[in-house]
TIZA-589012 format. One record per residue (C-alpha): x, y, z; residue in one letter. Coordinates in steps of 0.05 Angstrom, whole numbers, plus 5000, padded with zeros to 4 digits. Layout:
REM TIZA-589012
XYZA/...
This chain:
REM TIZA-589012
507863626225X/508064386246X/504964816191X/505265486209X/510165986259X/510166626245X/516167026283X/513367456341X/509266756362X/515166376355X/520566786377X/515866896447X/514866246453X/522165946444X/524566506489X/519066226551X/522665516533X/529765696534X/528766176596X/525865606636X/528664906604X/532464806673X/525664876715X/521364256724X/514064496749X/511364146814X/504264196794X/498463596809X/500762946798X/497262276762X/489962226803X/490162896839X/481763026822X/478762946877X/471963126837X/474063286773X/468963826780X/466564586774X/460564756800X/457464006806X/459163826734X/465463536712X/468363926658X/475464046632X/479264526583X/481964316514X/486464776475X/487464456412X/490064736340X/485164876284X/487464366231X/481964016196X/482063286237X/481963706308X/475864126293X/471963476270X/472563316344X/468163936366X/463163616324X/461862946357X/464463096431X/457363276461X/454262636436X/459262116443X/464162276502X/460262826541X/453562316536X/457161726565X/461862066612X/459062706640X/465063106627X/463863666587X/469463876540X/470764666533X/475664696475X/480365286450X/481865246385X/487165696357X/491465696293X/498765436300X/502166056305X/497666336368X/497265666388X/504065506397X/504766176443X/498466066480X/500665366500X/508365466519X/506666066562X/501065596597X/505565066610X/512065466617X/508665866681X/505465416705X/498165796695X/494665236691X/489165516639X/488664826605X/487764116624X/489463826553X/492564166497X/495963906423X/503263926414X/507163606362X/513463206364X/517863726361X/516064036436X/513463356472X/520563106493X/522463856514X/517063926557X/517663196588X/524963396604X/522964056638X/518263636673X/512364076650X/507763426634X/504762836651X/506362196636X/500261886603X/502561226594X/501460896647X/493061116635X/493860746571X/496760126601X/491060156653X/485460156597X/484959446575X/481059766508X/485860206489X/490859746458X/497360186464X/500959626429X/497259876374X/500460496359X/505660566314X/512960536335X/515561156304X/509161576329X/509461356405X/517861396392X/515862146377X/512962216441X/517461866489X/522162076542X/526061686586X/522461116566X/515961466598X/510361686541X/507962336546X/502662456494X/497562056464X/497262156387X/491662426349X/494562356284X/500862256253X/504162346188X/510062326139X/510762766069X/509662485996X/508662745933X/501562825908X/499963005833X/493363075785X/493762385744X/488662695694X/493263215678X/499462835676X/496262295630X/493262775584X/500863145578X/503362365563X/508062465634X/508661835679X/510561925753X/516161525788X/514661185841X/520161345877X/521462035835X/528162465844X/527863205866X/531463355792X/525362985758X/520463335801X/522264035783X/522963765703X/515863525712X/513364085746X/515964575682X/512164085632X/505664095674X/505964865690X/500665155646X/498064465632X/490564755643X/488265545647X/492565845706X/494765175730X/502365245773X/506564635760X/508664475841X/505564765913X/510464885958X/510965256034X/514965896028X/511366176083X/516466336144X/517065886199X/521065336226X/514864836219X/511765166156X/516965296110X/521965016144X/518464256150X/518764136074X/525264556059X/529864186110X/527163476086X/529663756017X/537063916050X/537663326081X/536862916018X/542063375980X/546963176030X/545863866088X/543863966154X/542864426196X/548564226253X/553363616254X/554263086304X/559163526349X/554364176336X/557664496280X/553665036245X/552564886166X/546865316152X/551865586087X/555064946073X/554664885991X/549764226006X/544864686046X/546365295997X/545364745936X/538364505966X/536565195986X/537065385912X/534664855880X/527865025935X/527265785917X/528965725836X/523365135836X/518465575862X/521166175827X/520665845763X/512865425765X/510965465841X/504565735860X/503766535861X/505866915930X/509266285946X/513066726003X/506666676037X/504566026022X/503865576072X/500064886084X/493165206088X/495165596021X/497364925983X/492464486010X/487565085970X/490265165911X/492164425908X/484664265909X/482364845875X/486064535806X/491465125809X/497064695820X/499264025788X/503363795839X/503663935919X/509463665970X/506763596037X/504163196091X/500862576080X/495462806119X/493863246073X/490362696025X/483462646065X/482063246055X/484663175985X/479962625970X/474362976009X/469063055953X/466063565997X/471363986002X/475763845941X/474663885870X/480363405844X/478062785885X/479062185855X/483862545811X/490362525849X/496462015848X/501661925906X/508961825900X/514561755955X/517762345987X/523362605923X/530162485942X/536662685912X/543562575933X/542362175987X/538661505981X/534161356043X/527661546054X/526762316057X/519262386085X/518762746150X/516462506215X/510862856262X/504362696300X/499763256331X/497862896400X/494663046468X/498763166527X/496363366590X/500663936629X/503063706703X/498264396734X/491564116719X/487863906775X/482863496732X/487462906717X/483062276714X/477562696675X/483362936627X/485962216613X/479061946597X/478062536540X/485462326515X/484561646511X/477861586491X/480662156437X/486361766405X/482361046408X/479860516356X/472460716370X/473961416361X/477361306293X/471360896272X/466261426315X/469361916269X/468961546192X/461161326215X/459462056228X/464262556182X/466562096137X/472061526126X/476762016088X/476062496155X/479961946193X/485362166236X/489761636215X/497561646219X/497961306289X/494360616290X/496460016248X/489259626256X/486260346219X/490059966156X/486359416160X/478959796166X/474659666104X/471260226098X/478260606111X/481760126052X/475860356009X/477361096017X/484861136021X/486260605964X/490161115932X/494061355988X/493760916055X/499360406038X/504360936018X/502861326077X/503860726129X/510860586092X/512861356096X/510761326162X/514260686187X/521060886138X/521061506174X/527961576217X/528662186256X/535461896286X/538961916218X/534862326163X/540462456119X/547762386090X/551162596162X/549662446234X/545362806264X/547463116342X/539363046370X/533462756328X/528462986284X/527663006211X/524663656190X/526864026253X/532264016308X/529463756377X/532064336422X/528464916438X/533365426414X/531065116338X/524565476341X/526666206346X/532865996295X/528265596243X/523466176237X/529066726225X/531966336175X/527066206138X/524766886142X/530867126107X/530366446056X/523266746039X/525567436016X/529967155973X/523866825939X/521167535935X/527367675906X/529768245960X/536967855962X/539467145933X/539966545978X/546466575993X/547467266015X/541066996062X/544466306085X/551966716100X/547467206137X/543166676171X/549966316188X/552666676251X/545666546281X/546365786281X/552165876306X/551366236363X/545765586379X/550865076370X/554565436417X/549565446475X/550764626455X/557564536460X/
């Protein structure tokens, strides 16, 4: 899901997307190469975000794809909060900088509507290998508009709970399976401490709708908030958000990691396999690199539970996928669609285990990756729960009200961006302790509802 969006990025961004959400660019349509080409050799450009499964790609591109196609790949790779900036103003203007760039779930049914991408569909039903049926539901549902798909997923995820089973066992603690948000934070006070400088819980404080704000809203929709109702009515300072938002700050407050107000996926995922924390809320993702041996020094050592809930008894992981989509300017088309698809394919997924590493996976999207050996092997602690988080998953009704758009951790309109990030901005001081939550949530209020506004 989103990790990072710091507020000049965002705020930029968001401001591109509201500005121009009635324009639909006119750029190149589905086979407009006629080469393909610059300079006799097919090449095309790849923006892409700088998470741990994207830069694997860099690694094996020359070899595998570039060898057997021609086309050589010139990638960009920028962290979220640049990235998200860079990509928007691309596709927003119609520049035309980039013939394939990573978006998440969150901006793909935006852009389709603005008419600033391809469909890319219709390539996967053309490539009798690519078995689109494949996919999972909720991943390609991510990516749909108007029936049409519009990005090809790299990887996709849910949240869960992961925890050090060494140090629980040795502290005589047992973790639910399905555990409660009130049992987490109880567990997370009798683990704090449990080694030399050991936090009881990671958790994002770091401001921005898709870092802090992924985890934190999953957390008020389970204690019964949200961030608008069905007929777009603002209830960012409803006691359920307030009651979440507390519960959030005073967990971290009390046995989160140190500078939490900083903290953000990058942050956790450190300290988580450093051995500073004993718990970590996140995205499933997160566990191959967790159980990288390379790369982490509790491998082997961690357990997996289910998303926490509280009030509210559904499922409370989130829903997001980091996929491919290919903006309607670039002139490179069929060369484009061949990187995409051979990019989000079986072969790639086992390319990618035979040559980084089965744990290095980009799993999250394919069902038949479940049913790899050498993938069971690796993700016997965590591959199961992940499928189910990903499959329970339902962006259409995450919590105790209905919801006026989807999405789980985030609102699907592009006002939510700029909002998200200036709300949690003001949610993160108060974990600083510059002013409580609710003096930041009444504050933060008027905002949201001056978006649901614009909605009505």
């Amino acid at each position: 899901m989103p990790r990072s969006s710091r507020r000049a990025a965002t705020t930029a961004a968001a401001g591109i997307a509201v500005a121009l959400v009635a324009t639909a660019c006119s750029g190149a349509g589905a086979g407009s190469d006629s080469a393909g080409s610059s300079g006799g050799a097919q090449s095309i450009n790849v923006l892409m975000v700088s998470n741990p499964q994207m830069t694997d790609i860099q690694k094996i591109t020359a070899d595998t794809f570039t060898k057997d196609t021609g086309i050589k790949v010139n990638y960009t790779v920028l962290d979220e909060n640049s990235l998200r900036d860079k990509v928007t103003q691309d596709v927003a203007t119609k520049a035309g900088q980039y013939d394939v760039a990573t978006v998440g779930a969150y901006e793909v049914p935006i852009w389709a509507k603005n008419g600033w991408l391809h469909e890319v569909g219709s390539y996967a039903d053309k490539d009798s290998s690519y078995d689109r049926a494949d996919l999972l539901k909720p991943i390609t549902a991510s990516l749909t508009s108007d029936d049409k798909l519009y990005g090809l997923p790299f990887y996709g995820e849910s949240s869960f709970l992961m925890y050090r089973k060494d140090v629980f066992k040795a502290k005589g603690l047992t973790m639910p399976e399905h555990p409660t948000w009130t049992q987490v934070a109880d567990l997370a006070a009798k683990v704090d401490g449990a080694e030399p400088g050991m936090k009881g819980i990671c958790l994002r404080g770091l401001p921005g709708w898709g870092e802090q704000g992924g985890p934190l809203t999953t957390v008020v929709n389970t204690f019964g908030g949200t961030w608008f109702t069905k007929d777009w009515q603002a209830k960012v300072n409803a006691p359920e958000f307030k009651k979440a938002v507390n519960f959030y700050v005073d967990l971290v407050r009390k046995h989160g990691e140190p500078g939490a107000a900083q903290a953000g996926f990058t942050q956790c995922l450190s300290s988580f396999g450093q051995g500073k924390t004993a718990m970590w809320y996140d995205a499933t993702s997160a566990a191959g690199s967790v159980e990288d041996p390379a790369s982490s020094e509790v491998a082997g050592k961690v357990g997996y539970a289910w998303a926490p809930t509280e009030a509210v008894d559904k499922p409370s992981g989130w829903l997001w996928t980091w996929a491919w989509v290919m903006p309607q300017t670039t002139k490179k088309s069929d060369a484009a669609s061949k990187f995409m698809l051979w990019a989000t394919s079986k072969d790639y997924e086992k390319l990618s285990g035979e040559k980084l590493g089965w744990s290095r996976v980009p799993s999250g999207k394919r069902a038949s990756t479940y049913s790899l050996p050498e993938y069971q092997k690796v993700s016997a602690a965590f591959g199961d729960i992940t499928l189910k988080s990903i499959e329970s998953a339902n962006p259409n009704d995450p919590g105790a009200q209905p919801r006026p758009t989807v999405g789980v951790q985030f609102v699907d309109i592009p006002e939510f961006a700029d909002l998200g990030t200036e709300v949690t901005q003001m949610i993160s001081e108060a974990m600083t302790g510059k002013t409580t939550v609710d003096q930041a949530l009444d504050q933060a209020q008027p905002l949201a509802e001056k978006v649901a506004q614009a909605q009505q």
